[in-house]
C-alpha positions as CSV (number, residue, x, y, z in Angstrom):
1,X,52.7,25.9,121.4
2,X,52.1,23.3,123.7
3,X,50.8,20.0,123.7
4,X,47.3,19.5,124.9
5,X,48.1,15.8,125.9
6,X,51.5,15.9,127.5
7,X,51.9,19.3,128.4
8,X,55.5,19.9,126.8
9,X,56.4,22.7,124.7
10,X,59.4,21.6,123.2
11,X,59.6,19.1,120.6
12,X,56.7,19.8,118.3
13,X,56.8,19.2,114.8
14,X,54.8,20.1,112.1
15,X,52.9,16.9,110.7
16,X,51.8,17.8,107.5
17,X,48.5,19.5,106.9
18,X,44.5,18.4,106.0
19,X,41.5,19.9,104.2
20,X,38.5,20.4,106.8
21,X,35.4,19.2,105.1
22,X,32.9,21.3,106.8
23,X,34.7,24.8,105.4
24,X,37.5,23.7,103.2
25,X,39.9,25.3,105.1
26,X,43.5,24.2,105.3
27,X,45.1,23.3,108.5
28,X,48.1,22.3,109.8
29,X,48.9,19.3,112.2
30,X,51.8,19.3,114.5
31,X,53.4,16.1,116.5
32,X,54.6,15.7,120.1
33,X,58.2,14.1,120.7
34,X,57.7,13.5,124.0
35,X,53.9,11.5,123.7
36,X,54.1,10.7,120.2
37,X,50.6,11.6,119.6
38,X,49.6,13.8,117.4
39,X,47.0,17.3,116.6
40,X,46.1,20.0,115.1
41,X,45.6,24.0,115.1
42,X,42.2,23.8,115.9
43,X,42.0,22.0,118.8
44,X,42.6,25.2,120.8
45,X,39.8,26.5,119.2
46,X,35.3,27.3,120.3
47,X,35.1,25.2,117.6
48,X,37.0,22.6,118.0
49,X,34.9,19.3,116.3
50,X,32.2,21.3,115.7
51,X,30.8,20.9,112.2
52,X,28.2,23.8,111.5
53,X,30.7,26.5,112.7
54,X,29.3,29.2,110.2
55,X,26.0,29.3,113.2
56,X,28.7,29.8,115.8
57,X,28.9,33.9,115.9
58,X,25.0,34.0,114.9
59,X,24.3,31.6,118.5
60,X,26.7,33.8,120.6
61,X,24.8,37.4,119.6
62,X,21.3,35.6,119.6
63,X,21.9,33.8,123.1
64,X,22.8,37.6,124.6
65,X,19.9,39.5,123.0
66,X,17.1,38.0,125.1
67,X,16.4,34.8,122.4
68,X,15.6,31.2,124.7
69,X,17.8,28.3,123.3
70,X,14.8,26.5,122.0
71,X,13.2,29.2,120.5
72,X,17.0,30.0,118.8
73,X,17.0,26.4,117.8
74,X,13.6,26.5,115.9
75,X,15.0,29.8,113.8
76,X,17.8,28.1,113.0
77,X,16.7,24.9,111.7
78,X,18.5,22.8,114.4
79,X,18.5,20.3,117.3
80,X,18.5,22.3,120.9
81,X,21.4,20.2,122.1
82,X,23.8,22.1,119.5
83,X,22.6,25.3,121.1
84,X,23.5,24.0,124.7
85,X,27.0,22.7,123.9
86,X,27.8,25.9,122.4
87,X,26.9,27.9,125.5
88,X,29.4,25.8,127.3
89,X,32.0,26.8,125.1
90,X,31.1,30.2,124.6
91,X,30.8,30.6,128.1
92,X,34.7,28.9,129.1
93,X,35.8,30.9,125.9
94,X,34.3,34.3,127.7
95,X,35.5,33.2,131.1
96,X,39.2,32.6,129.8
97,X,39.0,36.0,128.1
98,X,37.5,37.7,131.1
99,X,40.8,36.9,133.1
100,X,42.4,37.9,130.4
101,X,41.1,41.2,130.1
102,X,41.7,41.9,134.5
103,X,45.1,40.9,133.6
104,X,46.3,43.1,130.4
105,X,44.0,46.2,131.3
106,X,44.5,49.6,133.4
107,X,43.8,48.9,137.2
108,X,40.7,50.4,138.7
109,X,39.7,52.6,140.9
110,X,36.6,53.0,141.2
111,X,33.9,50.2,141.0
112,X,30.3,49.4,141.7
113,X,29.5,45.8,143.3
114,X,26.3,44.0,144.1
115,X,24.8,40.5,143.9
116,X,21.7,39.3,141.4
117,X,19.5,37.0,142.8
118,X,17.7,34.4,140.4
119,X,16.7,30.6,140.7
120,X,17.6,27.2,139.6
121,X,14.6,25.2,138.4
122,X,12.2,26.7,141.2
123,X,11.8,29.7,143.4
124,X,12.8,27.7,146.2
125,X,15.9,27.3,145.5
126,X,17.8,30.9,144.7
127,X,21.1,31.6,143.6
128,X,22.9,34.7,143.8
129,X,25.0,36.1,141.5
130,X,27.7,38.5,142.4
131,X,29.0,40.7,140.0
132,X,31.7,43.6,140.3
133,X,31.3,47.0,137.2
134,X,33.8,49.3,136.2
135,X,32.1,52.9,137.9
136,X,31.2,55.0,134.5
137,X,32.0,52.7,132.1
138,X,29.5,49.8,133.3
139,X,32.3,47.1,131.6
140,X,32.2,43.8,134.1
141,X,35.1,42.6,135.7
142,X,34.5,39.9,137.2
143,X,31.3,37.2,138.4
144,X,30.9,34.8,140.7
145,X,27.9,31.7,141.4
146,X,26.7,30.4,144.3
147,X,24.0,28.8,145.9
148,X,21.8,30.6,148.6
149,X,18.8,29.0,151.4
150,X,15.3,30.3,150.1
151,X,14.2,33.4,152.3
152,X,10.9,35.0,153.2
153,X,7.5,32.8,152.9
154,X,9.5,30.0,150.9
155,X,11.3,28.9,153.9
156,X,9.2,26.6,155.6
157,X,8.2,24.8,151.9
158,X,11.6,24.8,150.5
159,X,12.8,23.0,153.7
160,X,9.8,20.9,153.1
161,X,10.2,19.7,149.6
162,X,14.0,19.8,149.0
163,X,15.7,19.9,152.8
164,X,18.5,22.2,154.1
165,X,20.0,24.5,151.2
166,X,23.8,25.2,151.8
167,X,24.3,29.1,151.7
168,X,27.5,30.2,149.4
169,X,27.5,34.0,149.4
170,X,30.4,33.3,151.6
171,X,32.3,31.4,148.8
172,X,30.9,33.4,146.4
173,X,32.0,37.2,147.4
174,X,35.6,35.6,148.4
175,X,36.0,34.4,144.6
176,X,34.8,37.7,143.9
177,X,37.1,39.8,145.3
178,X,40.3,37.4,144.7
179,X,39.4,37.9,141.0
180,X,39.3,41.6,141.6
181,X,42.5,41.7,142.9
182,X,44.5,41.7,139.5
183,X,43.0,44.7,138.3
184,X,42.3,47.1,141.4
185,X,44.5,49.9,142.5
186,X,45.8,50.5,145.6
187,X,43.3,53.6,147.0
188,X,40.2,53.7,145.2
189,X,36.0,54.1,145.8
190,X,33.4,51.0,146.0
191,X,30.1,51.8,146.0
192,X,27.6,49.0,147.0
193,X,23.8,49.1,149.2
194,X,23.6,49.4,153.0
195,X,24.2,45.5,153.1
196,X,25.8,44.0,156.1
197,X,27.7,41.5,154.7
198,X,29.9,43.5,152.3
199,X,32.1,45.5,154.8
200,X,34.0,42.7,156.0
201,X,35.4,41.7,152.5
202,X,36.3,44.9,151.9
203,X,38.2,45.6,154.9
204,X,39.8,42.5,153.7
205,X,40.6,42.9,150.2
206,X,40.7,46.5,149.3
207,X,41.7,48.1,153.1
208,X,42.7,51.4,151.6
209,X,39.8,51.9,149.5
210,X,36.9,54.2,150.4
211,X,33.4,52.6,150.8
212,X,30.1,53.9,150.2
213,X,27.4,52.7,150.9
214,X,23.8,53.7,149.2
215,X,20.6,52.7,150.7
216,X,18.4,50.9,148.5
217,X,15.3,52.7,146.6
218,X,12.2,51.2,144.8
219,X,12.9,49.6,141.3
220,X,10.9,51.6,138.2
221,X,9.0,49.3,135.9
222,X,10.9,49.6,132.5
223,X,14.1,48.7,134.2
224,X,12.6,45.4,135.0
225,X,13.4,46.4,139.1
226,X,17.1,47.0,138.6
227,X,17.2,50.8,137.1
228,X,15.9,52.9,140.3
229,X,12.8,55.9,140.2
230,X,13.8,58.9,140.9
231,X,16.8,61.6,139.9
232,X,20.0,60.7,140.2
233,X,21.8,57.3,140.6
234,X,24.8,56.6,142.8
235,X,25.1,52.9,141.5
236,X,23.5,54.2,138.1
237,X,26.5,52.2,136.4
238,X,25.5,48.8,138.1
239,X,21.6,48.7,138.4
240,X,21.7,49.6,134.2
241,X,24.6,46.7,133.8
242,X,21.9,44.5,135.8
243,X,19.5,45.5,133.9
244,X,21.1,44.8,130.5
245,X,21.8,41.3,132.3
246,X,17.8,40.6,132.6
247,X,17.4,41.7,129.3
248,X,19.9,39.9,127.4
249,X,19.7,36.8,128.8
250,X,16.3,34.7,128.4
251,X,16.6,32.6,131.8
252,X,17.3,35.8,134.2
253,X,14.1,37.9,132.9
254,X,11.4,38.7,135.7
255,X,8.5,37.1,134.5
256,X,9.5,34.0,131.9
257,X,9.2,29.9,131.6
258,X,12.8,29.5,130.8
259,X,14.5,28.8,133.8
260,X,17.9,27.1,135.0
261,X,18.3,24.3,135.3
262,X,21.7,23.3,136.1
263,X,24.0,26.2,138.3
264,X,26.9,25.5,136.3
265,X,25.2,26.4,133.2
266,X,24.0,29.8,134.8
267,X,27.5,30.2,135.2
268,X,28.6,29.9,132.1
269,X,25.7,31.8,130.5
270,X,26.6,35.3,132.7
271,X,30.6,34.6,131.5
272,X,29.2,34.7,128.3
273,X,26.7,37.8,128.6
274,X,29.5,39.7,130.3
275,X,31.9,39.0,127.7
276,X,29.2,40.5,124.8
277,X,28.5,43.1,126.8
278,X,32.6,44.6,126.9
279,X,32.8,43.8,123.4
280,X,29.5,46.1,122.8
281,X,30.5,49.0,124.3
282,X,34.4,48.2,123.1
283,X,33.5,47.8,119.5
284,X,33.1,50.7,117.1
285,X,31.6,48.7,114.3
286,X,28.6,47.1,116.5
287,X,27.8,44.6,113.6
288,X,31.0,43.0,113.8
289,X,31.1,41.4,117.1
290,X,32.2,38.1,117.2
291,X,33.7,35.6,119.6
292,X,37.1,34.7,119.8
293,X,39.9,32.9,122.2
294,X,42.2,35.8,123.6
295,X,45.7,34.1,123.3
């Protein structure tokens, strides 16, 4: 155990133990030698200070089945802002568990990549989402946020009204594929569109491995523009994750008034979606997903 203050492992001591009034459960307290200060069990917990943990679990599976934070918060009887401090800790939670889950699993050898484009508070300003799929198995392994200029007819009004947009796709797909690297395999296939831009990273970061590249074909309508017309597929595995992405989560759907308005919050939102989404097709007994710190 360490001590979240000081940072030492050694010299902690149990402390005696307290009743927590919002469950009655019994926990134990510890105390740091070194910084004399003192804590608990729980505060390496999601639900560290919170009081009405029993909605916890309930506001993880309702926030990735397509339900809007205010709308969740009128069914539940309770102010939005104990909605949005759990999707901050839901979505660090899924984060820590998502590196988690590069480092402790099988490496990979084949996966699908592409980047999801959505917006922060207006069209004008678009953000693009990278995010890298297990090939077959559709389970994410990795996501990464970043800010993108406005393209197409928007250009000239988004200079207008908010000035020069800084462009991140570079940041963005270099965090992508540094994350990638823990659970990768030496020789392997990536499948990604005809895009430009993605060749260069992987000569970089996965030299050995085979690229293909897939030209892009019209959306159909059910899959919201992600699944593809046609027969078969070749990124079948990503445009179905994607569009299990615009389904689950209220502020990515095509046509819908609840936007983003903070980047980081977008962030921590698809950390938290991905995180549901391997648990889904992980768990056996669908009706007991739940939420939890990977030590």
């Amino acid at each position: 155990m360490v001590c979240p203050y000081c940072k030492h492992q050694e010299n902690i001591r149990k402390h005696g133990t307290y009743i927590r009034a919002s469950d009655g459960k019994v926990c134990q307290r510890y105390r740091c030698k070194s910084c004399s200060k003192t804590f608990s069990e729980t505060h390496f917990g999601i639900d560290y200070r919170l009081r009405k943990r029993y909605l916890n679990q309930n506001i993880f599976r309702s926030l990735c089945s397509g339900v809007s934070q205010r709308r969740l918060a009128l069914i539940l009887g309770v102010r939005r802002p104990v909605i949005a401090r759990r999707l901050l800790r839901f979505g660090i939670c899924a984060q820590h568990n998502l590196e988690e889950y590069r480092k402790n699993r099988e490496k990979v050898s084949k996966l699908d990549f592409d980047e999801l484009e959505t917006f922060e508070h207006s069209k004008c300003k678009p953000i693009t989402a990278a995010i890298a799929v297990e090939d077959k198995t559709r389970k994410v392994l990795a996501i990464a946020v970043g800010r993108i200029p406005a393209k197409g007819s928007l250009v000239h009004l988004a200079r207008k009204k908010y000035g020069k947009r800084p462009c991140e796709r570079h940041k963005c797909l270099t965090t992508l594929f540094e994350e990638l690297k823990a659970c990768v395999t030496d020789f392997g296939i990536v499948k990604t569109d005809q895009s430009r831009a993605y060749p260069p990273y992987i000569r970089v970061y996965l030299p050995k491995w085979e690229h293909q590249a897939t030209p892009g074909r019209r959306g159909c309508v059910v899959g919201q523009g992600e699944l593809k017309e046609g027969a078969w597929d070749p990124l079948f595995s990503l445009n179905h994750t994607y569009a299990m992405f615009r389904d689950g989560l209220k502020r990515l759907a095509r046509r819908t008034w609840c936007t983003t308005k903070k980047i980081e919050n977008l962030k921590m939102a698809l950390y938290m979606y991905a995180w549901f989404h391997n648990l889904y097709l992980d768990s056996k007994a669908k009706r007991n997903l739940r939420l939890a710190w990977i030590p």
